[in-house]
LUMLO-174253 format. One line per 5 residues: for each residue x, y, z of C-alpha. Coordinates in Angstrom, 2 decimals. Each point is the difference from the previous one (the first is absolute). Example, Ala and Ser with C-alpha at 12.3 -4.5 7.8 and 13.67 -1.06 7.14 Angstrom:
12.30/-4.50/7.80  1.37/3.44/-0.66 .
***
This chain:
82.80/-41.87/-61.68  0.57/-0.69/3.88  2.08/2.67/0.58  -1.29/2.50/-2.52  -2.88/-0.02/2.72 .
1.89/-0.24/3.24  2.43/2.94/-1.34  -2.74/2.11/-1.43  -1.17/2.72/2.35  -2.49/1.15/-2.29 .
-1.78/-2.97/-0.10  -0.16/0.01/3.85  -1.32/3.22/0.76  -2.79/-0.68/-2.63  -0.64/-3.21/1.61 .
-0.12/1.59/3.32  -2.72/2.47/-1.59  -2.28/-2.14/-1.86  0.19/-2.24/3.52  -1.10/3.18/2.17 .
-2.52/1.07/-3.02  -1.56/-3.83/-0.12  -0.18/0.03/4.24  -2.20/3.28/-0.21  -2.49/-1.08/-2.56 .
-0.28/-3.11/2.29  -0.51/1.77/2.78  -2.68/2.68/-1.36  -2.32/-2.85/-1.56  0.39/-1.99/3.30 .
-1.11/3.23/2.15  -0.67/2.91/-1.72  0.15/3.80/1.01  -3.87/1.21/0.26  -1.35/2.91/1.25 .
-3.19/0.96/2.19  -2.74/2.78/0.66  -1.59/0.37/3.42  -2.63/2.86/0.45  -2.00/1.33/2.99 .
2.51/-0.81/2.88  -0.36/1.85/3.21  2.86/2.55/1.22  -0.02/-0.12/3.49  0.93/3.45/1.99 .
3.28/-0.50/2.09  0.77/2.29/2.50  -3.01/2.07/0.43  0.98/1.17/3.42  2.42/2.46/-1.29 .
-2.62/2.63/-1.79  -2.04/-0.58/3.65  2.68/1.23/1.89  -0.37/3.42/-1.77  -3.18/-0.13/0.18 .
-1.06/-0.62/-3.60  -2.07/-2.68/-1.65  -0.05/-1.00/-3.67  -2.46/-0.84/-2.41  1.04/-2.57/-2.83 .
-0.61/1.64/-3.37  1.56/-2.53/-2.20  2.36/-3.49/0.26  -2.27/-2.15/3.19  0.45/-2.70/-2.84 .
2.71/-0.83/-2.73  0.60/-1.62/-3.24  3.17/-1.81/-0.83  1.76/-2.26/-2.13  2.65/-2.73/1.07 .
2.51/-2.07/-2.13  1.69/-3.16/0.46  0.04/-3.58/-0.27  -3.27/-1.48/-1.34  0.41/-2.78/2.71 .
-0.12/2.67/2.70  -2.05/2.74/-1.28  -2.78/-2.36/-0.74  -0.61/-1.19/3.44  0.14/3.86/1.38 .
-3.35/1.35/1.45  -0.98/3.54/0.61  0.42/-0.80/4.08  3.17/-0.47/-0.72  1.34/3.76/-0.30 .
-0.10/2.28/2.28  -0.53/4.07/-1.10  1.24/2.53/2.42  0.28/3.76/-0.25  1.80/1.19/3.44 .
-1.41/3.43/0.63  3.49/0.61/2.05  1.84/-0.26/-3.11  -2.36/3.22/-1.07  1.64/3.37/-1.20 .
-0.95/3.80/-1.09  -2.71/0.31/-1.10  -1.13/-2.96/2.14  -2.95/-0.77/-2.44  2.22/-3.68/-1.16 .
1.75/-2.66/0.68  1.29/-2.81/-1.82  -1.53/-3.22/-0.14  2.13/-3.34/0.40  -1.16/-3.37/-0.99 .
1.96/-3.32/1.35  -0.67/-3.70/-0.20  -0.21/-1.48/3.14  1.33/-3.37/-2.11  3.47/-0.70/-0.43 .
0.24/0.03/-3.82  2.14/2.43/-2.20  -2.41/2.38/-1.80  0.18/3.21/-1.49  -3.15/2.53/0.70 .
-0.95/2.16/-2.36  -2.62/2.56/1.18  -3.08/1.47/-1.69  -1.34/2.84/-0.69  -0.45/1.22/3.63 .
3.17/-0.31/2.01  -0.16/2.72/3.55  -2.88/0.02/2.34  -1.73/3.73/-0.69  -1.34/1.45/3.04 .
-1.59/3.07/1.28  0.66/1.28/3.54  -2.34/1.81/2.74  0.45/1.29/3.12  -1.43/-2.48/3.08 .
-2.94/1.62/1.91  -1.97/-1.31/2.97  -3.86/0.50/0.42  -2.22/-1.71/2.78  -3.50/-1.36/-0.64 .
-2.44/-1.68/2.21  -0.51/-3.87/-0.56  -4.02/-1.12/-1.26  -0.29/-3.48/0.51  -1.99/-2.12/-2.61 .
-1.48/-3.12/0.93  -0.48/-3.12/-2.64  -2.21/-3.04/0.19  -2.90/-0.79/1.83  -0.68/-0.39/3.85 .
-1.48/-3.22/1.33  -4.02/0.09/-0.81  -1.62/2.15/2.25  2.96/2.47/0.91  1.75/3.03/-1.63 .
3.14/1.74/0.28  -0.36/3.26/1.60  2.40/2.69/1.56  4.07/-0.41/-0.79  2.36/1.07/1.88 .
3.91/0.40/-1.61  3.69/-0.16/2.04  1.26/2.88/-0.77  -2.98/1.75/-1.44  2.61/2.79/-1.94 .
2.77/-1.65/-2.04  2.87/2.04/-1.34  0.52/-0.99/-3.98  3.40/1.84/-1.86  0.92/-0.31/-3.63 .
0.53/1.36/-3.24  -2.00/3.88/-0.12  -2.04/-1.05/-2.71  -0.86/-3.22/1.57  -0.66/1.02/3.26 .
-2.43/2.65/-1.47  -1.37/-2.33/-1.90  -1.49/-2.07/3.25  -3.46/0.22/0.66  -0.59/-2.20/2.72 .
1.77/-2.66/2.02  -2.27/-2.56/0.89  0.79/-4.10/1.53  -2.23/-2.82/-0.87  -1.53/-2.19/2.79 .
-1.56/-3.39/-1.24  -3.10/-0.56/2.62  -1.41/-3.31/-1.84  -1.84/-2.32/2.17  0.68/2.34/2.81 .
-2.25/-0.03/3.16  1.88/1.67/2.44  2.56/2.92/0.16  2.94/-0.53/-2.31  3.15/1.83/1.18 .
2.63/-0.21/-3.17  3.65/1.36/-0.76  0.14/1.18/-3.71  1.56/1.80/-2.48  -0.87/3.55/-1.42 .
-0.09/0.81/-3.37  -0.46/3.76/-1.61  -2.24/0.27/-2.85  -0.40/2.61/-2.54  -3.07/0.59/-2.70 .
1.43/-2.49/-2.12  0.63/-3.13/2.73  2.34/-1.09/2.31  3.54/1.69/-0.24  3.47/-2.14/-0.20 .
1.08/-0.26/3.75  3.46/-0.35/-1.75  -0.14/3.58/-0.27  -1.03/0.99/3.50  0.82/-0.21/3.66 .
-2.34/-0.27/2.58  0.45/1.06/3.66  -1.58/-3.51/0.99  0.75/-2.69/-2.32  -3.31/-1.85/2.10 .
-2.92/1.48/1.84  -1.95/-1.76/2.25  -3.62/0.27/-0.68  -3.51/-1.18/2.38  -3.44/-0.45/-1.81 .
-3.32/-0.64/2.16  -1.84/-2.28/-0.99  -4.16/0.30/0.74  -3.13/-1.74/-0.21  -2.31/0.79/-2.89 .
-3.54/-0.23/-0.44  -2.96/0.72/-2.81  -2.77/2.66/0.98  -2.92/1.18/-2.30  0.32/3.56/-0.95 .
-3.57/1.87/1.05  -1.56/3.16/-1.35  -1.59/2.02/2.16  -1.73/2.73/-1.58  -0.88/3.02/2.26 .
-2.40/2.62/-0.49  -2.77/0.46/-2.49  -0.35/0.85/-3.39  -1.86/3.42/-1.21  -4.37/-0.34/0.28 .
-1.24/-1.91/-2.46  3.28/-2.45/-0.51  0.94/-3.09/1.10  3.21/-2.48/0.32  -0.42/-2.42/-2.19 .
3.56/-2.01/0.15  3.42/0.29/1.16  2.43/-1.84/-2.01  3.54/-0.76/1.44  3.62/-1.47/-0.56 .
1.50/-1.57/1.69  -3.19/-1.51/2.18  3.01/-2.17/2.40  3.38/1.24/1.15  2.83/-1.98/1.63 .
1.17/1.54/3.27  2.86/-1.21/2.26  0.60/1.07/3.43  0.51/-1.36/3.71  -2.67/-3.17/0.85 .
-1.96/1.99/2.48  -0.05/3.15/-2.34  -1.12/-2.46/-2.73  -2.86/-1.46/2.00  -1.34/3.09/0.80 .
-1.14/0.60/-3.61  -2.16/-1.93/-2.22  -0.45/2.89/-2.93  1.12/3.07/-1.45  -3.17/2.94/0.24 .
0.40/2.70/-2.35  -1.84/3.26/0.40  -1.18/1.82/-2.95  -2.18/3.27/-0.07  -2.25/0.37/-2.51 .
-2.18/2.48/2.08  -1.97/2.11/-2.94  1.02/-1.62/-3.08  -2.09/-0.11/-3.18  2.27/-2.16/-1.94 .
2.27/-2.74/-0.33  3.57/0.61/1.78  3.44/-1.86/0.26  2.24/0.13/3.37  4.02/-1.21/0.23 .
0.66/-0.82/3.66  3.37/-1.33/1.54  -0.71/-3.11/1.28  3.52/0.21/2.62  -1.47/3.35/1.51 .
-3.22/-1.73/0.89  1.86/-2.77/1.47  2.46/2.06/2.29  -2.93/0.18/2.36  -0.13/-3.83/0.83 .
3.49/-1.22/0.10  0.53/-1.54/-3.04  1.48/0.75/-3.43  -0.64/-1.43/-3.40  2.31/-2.72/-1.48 .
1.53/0.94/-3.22  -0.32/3.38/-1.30  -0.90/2.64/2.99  -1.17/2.59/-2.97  -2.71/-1.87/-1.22 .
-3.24/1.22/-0.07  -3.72/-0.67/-0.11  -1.52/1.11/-2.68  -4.40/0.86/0.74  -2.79/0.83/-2.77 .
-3.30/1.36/1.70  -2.71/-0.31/-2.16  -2.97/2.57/0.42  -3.22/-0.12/-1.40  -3.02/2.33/-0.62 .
-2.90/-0.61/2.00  -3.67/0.50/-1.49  -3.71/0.96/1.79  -3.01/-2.48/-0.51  -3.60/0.97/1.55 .
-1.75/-3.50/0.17  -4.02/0.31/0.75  -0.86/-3.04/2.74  -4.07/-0.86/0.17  -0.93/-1.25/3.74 .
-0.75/-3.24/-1.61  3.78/-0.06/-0.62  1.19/0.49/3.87  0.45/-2.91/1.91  -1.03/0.16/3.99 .
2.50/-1.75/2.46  0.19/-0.72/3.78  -3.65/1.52/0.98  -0.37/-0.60/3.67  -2.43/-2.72/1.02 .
-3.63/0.40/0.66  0.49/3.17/-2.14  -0.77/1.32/-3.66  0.72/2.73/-2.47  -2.14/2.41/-2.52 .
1.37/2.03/-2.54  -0.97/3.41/1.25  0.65/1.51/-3.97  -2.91/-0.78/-2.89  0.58/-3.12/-1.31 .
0.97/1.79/-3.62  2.79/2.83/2.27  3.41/-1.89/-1.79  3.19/0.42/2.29  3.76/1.03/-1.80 .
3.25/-0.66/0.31  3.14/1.88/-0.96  3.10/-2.52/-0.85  3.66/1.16/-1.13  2.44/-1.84/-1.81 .
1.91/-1.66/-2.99  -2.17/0.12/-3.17  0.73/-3.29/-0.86  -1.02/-1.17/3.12  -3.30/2.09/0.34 .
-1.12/-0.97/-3.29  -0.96/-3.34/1.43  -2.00/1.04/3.20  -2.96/-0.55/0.16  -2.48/-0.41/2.74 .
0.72/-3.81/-0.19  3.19/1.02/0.41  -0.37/2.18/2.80  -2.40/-2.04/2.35  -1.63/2.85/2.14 .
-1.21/-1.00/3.00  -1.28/1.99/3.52  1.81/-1.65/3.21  -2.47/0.92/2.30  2.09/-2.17/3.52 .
-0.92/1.51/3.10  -2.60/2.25/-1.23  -3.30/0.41/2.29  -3.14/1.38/-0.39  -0.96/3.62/-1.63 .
0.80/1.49/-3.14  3.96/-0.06/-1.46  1.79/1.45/-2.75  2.47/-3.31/-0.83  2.97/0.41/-2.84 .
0.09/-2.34/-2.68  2.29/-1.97/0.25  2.15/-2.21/-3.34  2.30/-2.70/-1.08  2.49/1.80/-1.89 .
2.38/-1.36/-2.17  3.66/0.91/0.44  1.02/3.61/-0.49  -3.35/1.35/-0.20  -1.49/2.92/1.71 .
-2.88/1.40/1.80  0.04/3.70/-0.22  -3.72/0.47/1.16  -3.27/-2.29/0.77  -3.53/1.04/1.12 .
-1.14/-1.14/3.28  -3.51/-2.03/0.18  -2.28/0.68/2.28  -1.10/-3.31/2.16  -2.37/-0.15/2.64 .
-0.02/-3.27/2.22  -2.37/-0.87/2.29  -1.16/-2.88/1.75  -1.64/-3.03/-1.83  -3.10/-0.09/2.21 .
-1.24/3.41/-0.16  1.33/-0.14/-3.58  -2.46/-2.47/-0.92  -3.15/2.38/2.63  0.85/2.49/-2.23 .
-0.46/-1.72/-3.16  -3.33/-1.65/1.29  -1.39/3.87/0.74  1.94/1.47/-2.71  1.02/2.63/1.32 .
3.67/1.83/1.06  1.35/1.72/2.72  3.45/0.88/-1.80  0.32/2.76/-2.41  2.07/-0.12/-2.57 .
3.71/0.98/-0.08  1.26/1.27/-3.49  3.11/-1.85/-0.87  3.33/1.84/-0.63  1.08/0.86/-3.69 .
3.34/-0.42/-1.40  2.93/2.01/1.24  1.11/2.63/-2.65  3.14/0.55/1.78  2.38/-2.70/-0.40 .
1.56/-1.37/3.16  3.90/0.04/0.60  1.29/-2.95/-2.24  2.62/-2.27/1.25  2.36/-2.12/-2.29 .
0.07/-2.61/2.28  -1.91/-3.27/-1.28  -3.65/-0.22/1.47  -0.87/-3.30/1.59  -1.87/-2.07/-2.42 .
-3.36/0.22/2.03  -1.06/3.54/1.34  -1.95/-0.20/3.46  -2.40/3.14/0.90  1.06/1.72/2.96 .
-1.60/-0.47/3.45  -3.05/2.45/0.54  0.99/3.13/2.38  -2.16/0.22/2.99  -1.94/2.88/-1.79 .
-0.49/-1.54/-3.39  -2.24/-2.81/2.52  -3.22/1.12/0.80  -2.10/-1.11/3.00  -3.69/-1.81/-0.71 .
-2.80/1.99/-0.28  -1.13/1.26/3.17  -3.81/0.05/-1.06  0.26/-3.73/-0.82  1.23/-0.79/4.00 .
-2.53/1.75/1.28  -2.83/-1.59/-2.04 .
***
């Protein structure tokens, strides 16, 4: 039996099989082959410089990330990560049409594995001629200044930058613009940043542009602030018979910045506003920045703002009120002096008044107090205007005149004793029918007769001095 199997080659190629067969099984449930998906890796662009050179730029259309699977030993392929492989398409490597180029994935580990790529396996791009453009740099301050200061005037180092690119890129630009952060700022802030382009949709990928200046340098000023109150002026009047009733306003403050002594040198903002003739209500829009230009200063924040006005005009009514001499006060007669009514006792006196209906509804003589204010007066006979308390935005557009003869007490009281009178009788004045010129501007609230003329005084009688 010995040397049946020591002589028999049959038997010792089979044994040499069944050994190699047994050592493979081992070996595959020890470590088995597995395979692997990764998804979403990057390609990164190698050799971009050569499409520059001729003065073309590329778009990518397809392949900026790859799929693929890997195979090999499950003790290797399970501790593989994505970072691990590296995806490269090599634009030198690109021919006719020069629209792709092959993508290559390696592992940056030293393991045997075999790649199998997915579905997309070359880099698809799209090529455009490289233009240049310039465009002026707007500089865009963030944050907020120190309480009590603003940011104000910029200035940018170079003010024209130079941006090339892509044609349908470049044309794409709408501005380029650097941000300065001024937070807590209280002083002039001089900074070196970088400029970005922007189109309608955001920021563009600076990846796919070159700028003249990769940094600008760029100064902001920095001013004091300071709160004012916003006043209305109104100028003019409105038509006869109408009044300004309000004026309502936004905003009633503005925020102004400027040079210290500029700011000290105002303390509000007046607005003019004509409403010369009107017989209704009105609305005005007025650039606030255009009525600061004159004093220095400037607004902080928006410089298109406005402030918006609402004059309010009202009709104005006519009231004839009847006034009894019962109902007139005397004031200020001189001393050692005293008064007659030179009118009969039943002769009633008007007055013409003008103004808001709701207002005059409530006058009354009460109301209206009338008085004769007869300071500095001497003796003989006087025509004296009445004079009132009026209330706030009321009217005289006429008033009768009373006649009032003063004379001394003494012979005042001779005369009573004989009963007799030396004076005649001076008719008093009747009301005005033409209505005096009427100003809008508010009465004072008590009305004062005017001083008598040297004409409107009369001398004593003569007959009585020489008696």
């Amino acid at each position: 039996m010995k040397e049946k199997l020591i002589n028999n080659l049959g038997i010792k190629i089979l044994s040499i099989c069944l050994a190699f067969f047994f050592w493979i099984i081992i070996i595959n449930v020890d470590d088995p082959v597995k395979s692997r998906t990764f998804t979403n890796v990057p390609v990164q662009v190698l050799n971009e410089n050569t499409l520059a050179s001729k003065n073309k730029a590329y778009d990518i259309v397809s392949g900026d990330t790859v799929d693929f699977t890997v195979t090999g030993k499950r003790s290797e392929i399970d501790n593989l990560k994505k970072t691990d492989f590296i995806a490269t398409a090599d634009l030198a490597e690109l021919t006719p049409p020069f629209d792709a180029v092959k993508i290559n994935v390696e592992c940056v580990k030293n393991v045997d594995l075999e790649i199998t790529m997915g579905k997309v396996s070359a880099l698809t791009i799209s090529l455009e001629d490289i233009i240049k453009k310039s465009f002026s740099i707007r500089v865009v301050t963030s944050g907020a200044c120190a309480p009590g200061y603003a940011s104000d005037e910029t200035e940018v180092s170079p003010a024209l930058i130079e941006v090339s690119g892509a044609k349908s890129v470049i044309e794409d630009i709408q501005e380029v613009k650097v941000l300065v952060d001024v937070t807590g700022a209280y002083s002039d802030i001089t900074s070196v940043v970088e400029p970005k382009a922007y189109s309608e949709r955001g920021e563009i990928d600076s990846s796919k542009l070159r700028f003249s200046n990769n940094e600008v340098t760029v100064k902001v000023t920095i001013l004091e602030t300071k709160k004012i109150p916003v006043i209305i002026e109104p100028q003019g009047d409105p038509a006869y018979g109408y009044q300004l009733k309000e004026v309502v306003f936004e905003p009633q403050e503005v925020e102004i910045k400027g040079e210290s002594e500029e700011l000290k040198k105002i303390s509000s903002l007046p607005v003019p506003v004509d409403i010369t003739g009107l017989t209704e209500d009105k609305e005005y829009t007025i650039k606030i920045q255009e009525l600061l230009e004159q004093y220095g200063v400037s607004m902080v924040g928006s410089e298109n703002q406005d402030v918006a006005i609402k004059v309010i005009i009202e009709k104005l009514i006519e009231k004839v009120i009847n006034i009894d001499r019962t109902d007139i006060q005397i004031k200020n007669i001189g001393e050692g002096l005293q008064y007659e009514f030179m009118a009969l006792p039943d002769v009633a006196y008007g007055v013409k008044i003008m103004g808001p209906e709701s207002e005059l509804s409530n006058i009354t003589l009460e109301t209206l107090e009338p008085f004769i204010d007869l300071t500095g007066l001497k003796t003989g006979n006087h025509q004296v205007a009445l004079g009132f308390k009026l209330p706030e935005g009321i009217m005289i557009l006429s008033t009768d005149k009373v006649g009032i003869q003063i004379k001394p007490a003494k012979e005042n009281n001779m005369e009573e004793e004989n009963g007799s009178s030396d004076n005649e009788d001076i008719p008093d004045v009747p009301v005005s029918t033409q209505p005096p010129v009427v100003t809008t501007d508010p009465p004072s609230q008590t009305v004062q007769p005017s001083e008598p003329s040297e004409t409107e005084e009369e001398q004593p009688d003569q007959e009585g001095e020489e008696e």
